[in-house]
Rosetta silent file (secondary structure, phi, psi, omega in degrees, C-alpha in Angstrom):
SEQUENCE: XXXXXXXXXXXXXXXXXXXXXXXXXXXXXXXXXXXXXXXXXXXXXXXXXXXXXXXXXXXXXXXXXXXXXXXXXXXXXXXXXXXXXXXXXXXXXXXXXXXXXXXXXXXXXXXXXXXX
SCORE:     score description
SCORE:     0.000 S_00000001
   1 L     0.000  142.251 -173.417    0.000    0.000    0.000 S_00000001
   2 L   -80.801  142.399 -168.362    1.038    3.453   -1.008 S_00000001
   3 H   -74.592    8.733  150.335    1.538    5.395    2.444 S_00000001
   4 H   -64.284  -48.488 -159.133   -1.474    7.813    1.438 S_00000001
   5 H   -69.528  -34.508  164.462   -3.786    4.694    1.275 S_00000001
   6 H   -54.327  -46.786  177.579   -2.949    4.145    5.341 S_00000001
   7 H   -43.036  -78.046  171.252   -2.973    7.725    5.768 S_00000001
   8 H   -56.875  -40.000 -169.538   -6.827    8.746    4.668 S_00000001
   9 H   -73.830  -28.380  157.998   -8.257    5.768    6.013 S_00000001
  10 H   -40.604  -64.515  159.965   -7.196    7.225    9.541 S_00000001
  11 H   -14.986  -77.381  174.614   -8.882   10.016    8.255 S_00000001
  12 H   -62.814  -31.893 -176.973  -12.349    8.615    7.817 S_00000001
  13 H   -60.988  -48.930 -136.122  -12.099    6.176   11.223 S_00000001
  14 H   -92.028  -54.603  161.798  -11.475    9.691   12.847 S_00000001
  15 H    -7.455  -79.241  168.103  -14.224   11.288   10.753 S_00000001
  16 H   -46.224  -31.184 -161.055  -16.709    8.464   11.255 S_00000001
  17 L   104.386    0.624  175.202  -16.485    8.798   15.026 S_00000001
  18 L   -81.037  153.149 -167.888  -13.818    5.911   15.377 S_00000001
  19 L  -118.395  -33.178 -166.131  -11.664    5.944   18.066 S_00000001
  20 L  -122.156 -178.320  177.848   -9.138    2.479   17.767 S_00000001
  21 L   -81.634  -28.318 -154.490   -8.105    0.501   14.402 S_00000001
  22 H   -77.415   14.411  163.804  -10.269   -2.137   15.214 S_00000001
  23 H   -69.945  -20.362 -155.944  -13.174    0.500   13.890 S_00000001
  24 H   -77.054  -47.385 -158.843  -11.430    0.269   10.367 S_00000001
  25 H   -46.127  -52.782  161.434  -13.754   -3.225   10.255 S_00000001
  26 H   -44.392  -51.188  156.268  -16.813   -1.228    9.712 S_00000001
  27 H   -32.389  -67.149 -166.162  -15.076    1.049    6.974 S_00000001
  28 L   -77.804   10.546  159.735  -13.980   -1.743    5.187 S_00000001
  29 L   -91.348    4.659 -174.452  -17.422   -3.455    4.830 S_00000001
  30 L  -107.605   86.977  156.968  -18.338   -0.095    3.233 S_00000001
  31 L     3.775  -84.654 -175.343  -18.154   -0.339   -0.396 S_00000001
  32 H   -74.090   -5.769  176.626  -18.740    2.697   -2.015 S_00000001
  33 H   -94.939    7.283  159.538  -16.311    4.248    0.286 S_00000001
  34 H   -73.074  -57.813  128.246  -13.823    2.028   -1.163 S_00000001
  35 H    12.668  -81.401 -169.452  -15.220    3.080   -4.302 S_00000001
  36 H   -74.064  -56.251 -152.213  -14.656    6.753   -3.708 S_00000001
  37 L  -100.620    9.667  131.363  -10.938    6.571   -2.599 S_00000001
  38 L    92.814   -1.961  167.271  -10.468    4.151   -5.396 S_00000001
  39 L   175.990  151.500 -155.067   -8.988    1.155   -3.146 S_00000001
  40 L   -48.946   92.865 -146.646   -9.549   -1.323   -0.529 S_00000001
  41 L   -83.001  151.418 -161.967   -8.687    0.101    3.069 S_00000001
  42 L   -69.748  139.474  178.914   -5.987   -1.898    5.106 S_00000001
  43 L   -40.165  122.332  166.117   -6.937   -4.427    7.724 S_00000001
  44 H     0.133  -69.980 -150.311   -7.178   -3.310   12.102 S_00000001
  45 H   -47.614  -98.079 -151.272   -3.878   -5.270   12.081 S_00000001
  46 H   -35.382  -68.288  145.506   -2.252   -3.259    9.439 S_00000001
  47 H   -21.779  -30.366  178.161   -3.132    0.208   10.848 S_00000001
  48 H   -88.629  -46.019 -171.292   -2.115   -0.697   14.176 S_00000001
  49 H   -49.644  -46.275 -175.789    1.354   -2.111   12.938 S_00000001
  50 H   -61.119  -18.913 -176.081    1.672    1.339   11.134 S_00000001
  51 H   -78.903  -36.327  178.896    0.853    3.340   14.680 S_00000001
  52 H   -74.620   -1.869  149.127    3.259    0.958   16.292 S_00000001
  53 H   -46.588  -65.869  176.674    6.191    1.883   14.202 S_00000001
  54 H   -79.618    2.414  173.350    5.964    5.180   16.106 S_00000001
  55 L   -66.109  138.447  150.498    5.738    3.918   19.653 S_00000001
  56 L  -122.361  131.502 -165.141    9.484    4.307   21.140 S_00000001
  57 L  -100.955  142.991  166.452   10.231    2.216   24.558 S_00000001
  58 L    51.561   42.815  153.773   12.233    4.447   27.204 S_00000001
  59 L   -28.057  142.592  170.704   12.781    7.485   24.584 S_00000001
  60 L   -58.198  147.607 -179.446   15.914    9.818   25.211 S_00000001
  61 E  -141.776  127.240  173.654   14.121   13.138   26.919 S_00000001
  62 E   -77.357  148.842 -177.623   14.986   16.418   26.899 S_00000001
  63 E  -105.094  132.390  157.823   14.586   17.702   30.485 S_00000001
  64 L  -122.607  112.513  164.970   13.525   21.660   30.780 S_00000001
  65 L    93.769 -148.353 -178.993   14.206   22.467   34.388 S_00000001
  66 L  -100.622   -6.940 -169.302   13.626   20.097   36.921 S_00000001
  67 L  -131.278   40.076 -165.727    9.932   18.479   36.616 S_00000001
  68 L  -161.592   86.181  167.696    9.448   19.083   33.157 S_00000001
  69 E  -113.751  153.014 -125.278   10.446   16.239   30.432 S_00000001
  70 E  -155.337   84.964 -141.703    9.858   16.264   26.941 S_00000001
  71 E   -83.080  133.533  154.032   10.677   12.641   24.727 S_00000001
  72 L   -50.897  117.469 -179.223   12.917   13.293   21.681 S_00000001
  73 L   -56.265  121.834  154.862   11.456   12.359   18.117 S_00000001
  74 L   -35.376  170.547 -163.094   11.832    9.429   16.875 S_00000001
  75 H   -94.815  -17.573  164.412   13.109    8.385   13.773 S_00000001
  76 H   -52.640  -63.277  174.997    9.684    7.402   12.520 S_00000001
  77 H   -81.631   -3.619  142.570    8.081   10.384   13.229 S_00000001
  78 H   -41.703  -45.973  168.363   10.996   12.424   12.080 S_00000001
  79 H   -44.767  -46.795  179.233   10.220   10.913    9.034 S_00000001
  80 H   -70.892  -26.228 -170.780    6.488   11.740    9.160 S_00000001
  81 H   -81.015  -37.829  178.824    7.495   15.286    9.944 S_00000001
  82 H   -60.223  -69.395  175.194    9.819   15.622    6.774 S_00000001
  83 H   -45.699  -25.359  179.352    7.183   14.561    4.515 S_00000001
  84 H   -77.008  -31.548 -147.437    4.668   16.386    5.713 S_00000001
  85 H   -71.206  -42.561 -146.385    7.200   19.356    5.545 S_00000001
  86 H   -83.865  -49.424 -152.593    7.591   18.368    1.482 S_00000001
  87 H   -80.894  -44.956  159.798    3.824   17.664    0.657 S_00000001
  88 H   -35.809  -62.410 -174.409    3.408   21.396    2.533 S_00000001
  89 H   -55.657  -44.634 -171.258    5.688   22.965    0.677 S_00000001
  90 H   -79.900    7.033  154.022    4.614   21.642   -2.609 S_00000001
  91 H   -56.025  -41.837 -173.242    1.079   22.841   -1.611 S_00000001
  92 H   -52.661  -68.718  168.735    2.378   25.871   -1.304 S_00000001
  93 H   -65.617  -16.393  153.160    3.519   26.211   -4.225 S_00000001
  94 H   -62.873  -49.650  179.952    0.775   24.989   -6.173 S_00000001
  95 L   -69.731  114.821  172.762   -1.581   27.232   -4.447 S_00000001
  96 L   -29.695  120.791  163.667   -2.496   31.028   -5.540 S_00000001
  97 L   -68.501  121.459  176.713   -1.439   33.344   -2.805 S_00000001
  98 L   -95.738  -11.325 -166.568   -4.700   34.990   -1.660 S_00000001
  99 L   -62.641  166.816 -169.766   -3.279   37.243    0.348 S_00000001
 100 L    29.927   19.719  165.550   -4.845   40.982   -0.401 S_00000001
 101 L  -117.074  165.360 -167.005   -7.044   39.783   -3.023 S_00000001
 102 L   -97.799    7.982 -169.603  -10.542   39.527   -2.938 S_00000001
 103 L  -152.925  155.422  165.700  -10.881   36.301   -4.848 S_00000001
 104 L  -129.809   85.522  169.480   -8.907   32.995   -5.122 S_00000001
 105 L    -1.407  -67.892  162.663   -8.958   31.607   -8.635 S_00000001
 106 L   -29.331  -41.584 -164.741   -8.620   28.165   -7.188 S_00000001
 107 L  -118.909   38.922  154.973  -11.875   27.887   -5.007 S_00000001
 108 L    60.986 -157.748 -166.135  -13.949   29.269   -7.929 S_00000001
 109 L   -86.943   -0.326 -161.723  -15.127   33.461   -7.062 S_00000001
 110 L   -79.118  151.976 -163.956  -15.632   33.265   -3.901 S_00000001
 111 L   -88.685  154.394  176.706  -14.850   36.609   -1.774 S_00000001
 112 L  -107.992   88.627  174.889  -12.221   36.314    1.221 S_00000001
 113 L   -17.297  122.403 -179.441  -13.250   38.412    3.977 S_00000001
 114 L   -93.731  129.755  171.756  -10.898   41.552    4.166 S_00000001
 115 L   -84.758  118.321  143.465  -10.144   42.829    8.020 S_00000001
 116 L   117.836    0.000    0.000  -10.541   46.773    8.192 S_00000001
């Protein structure tokens, strides 16, 4: 599975009202919403394997002060943070800057509420 097709089906469990993976059972008995995103969504197991990939036992922690620790990032979710940093950026750059205009070409005519 491409790591979108794990991704959105979090999405919709969280959506739906699900709270654990083993909600994904319901999802996946749903057709057309299989349908819609064009492929089958991955198994309890398989969602849970992907959350446990970021569990770390005993992380290193930074301490600020004396009562106040703070776990280091892992290399998983380092990972997760770089990509999201990438898929931002090229959002970015796809997307019209709106700023001071009254319309954003993208999202059709609609006006963007001006402050003052």
């Amino acid at each position: 599975m491409l790591p979108a097709q794990l991704v959105e089906p979090l999405i919709a469990l969280w959506v739906a009202g699900g709270d654990r993976c083993q909600d994904l059972k319901t999802l996946r008995g749903d057709a057309a919403l299989a349908a819609l995103l064009g492929y089958e969504l991955p198994a309890a197991t398989t969602m849970r394997d992907l959350l446990e990939a970021f569990h770390v036992e005993d992380p290193p922690v930074w301490w600020v002060g004396e009562k106040t620790a703070i776990p280091e990032e892992s290399a998983p979710l380092a990972g997760l943070g770089a990509a999201h940093r990438r898929v931002f950026a090229a959002v970015q750059q796809s997307a019209p800057q709106c700023q001071g205009s009254s319309k954003c070409p993208q999202f059709g005519a609609s006006k963007i509420p001006h402050p003052g």
